[in-house]
C-alpha positions in Angstrom: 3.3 -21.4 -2.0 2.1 -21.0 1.4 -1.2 -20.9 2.9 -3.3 -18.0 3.5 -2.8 -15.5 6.9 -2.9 -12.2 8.2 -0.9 -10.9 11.2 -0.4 -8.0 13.6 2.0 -6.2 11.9 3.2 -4.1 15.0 3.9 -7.4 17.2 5.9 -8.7 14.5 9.5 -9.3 16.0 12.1 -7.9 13.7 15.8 -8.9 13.1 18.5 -6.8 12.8 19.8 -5.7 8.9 22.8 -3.5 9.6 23.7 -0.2 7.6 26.7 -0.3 5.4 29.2 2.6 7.6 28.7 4.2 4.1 24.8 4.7 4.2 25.2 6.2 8.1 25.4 10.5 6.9 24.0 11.5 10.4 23.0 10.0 13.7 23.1 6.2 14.7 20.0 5.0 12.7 19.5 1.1 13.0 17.6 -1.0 10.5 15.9 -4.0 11.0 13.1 -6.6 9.5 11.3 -9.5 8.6 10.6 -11.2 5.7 7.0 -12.4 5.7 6.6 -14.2 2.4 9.0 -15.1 -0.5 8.0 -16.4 -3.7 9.4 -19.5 -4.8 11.0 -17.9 -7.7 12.2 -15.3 -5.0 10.7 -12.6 -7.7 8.1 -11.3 -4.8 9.2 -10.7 -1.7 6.7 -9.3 1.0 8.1 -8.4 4.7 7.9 -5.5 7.5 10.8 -2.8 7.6 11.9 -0.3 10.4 14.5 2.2 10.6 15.4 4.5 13.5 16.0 8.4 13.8 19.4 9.9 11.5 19.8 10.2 8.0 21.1 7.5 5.5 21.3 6.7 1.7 20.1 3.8 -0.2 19.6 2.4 -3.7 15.9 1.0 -4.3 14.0 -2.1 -5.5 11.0 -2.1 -7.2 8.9 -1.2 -3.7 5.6 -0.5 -3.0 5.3 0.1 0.8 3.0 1.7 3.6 4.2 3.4 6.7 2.4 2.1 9.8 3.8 4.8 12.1 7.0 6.9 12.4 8.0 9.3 9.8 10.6 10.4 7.2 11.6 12.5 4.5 12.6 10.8 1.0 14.3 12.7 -1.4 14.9 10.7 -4.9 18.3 11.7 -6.6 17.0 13.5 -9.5 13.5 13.4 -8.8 11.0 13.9 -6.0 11.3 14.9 -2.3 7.9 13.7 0.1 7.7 12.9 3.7 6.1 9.9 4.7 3.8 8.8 7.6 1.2 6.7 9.2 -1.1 6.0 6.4 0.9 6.7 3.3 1.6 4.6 0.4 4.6 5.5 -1.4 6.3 3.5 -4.6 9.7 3.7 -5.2 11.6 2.2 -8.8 14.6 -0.1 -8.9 17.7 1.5 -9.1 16.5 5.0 -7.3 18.8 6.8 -5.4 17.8 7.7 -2.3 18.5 9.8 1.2 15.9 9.0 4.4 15.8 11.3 7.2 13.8 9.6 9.7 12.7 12.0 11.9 10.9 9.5 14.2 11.1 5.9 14.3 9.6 4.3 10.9 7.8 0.8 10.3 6.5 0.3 7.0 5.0 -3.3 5.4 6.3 -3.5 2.1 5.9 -5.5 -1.0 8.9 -5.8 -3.4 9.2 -7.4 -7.3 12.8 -8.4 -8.7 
């Protein structure tokens, strides 16, 4: 287990996490991120996320995260539709079925149990 630290989570440099062609339903949206802290089990996983403008489709982990800035619109297959921005918590379950339209560039910190 690592030490104790905090960070300035808009400095943090991100690396690229390309889109299956699959996800891509509009625009040219590029993902990228950073893990910040893994359990040693791996069964917590705790890192920074950002996604550019378009529209794609995912299928979730067990998420908690909060946007930072940027917005979107996530509508779950079969369940809810809610847009997203600076200041927002928002939970998603494993296995959810999900389209993102990203209206504006979005960073979010997340924290994710497998």
């Amino acid at each position: 287990m690592t030490h104790s630290f905090a960070l300035h989570v808009p400095d943090v440099d991100l690396d690229p996490e390309p889109l299956a062609s699959g996800q891509i339903l509009s625009g040219t949206p590029e993902v990228s991120g950073k893990v910040i802290w893994e359990a040693e089990d791996g069964r917590q996983v705790r890192g920074v996320w950002q996604i550019t403008p378009g529209v794609v489709t995912d299928v979730e982990a067990d998420e908690l995260f909060v946007v930072l800035s940027g917005s979107a619109t996530i509508e779950v297959a079969g369940g809810a539709t809610f847009t997203v921005g600076p200041g927002d918590m928002a939970i998603l379950r494993e296995g959810d079925r999900t389209t993102w339209t990203v209206h504006e560039t979005l960073r979010k910190v997340y924290a994710i149990t497998r």
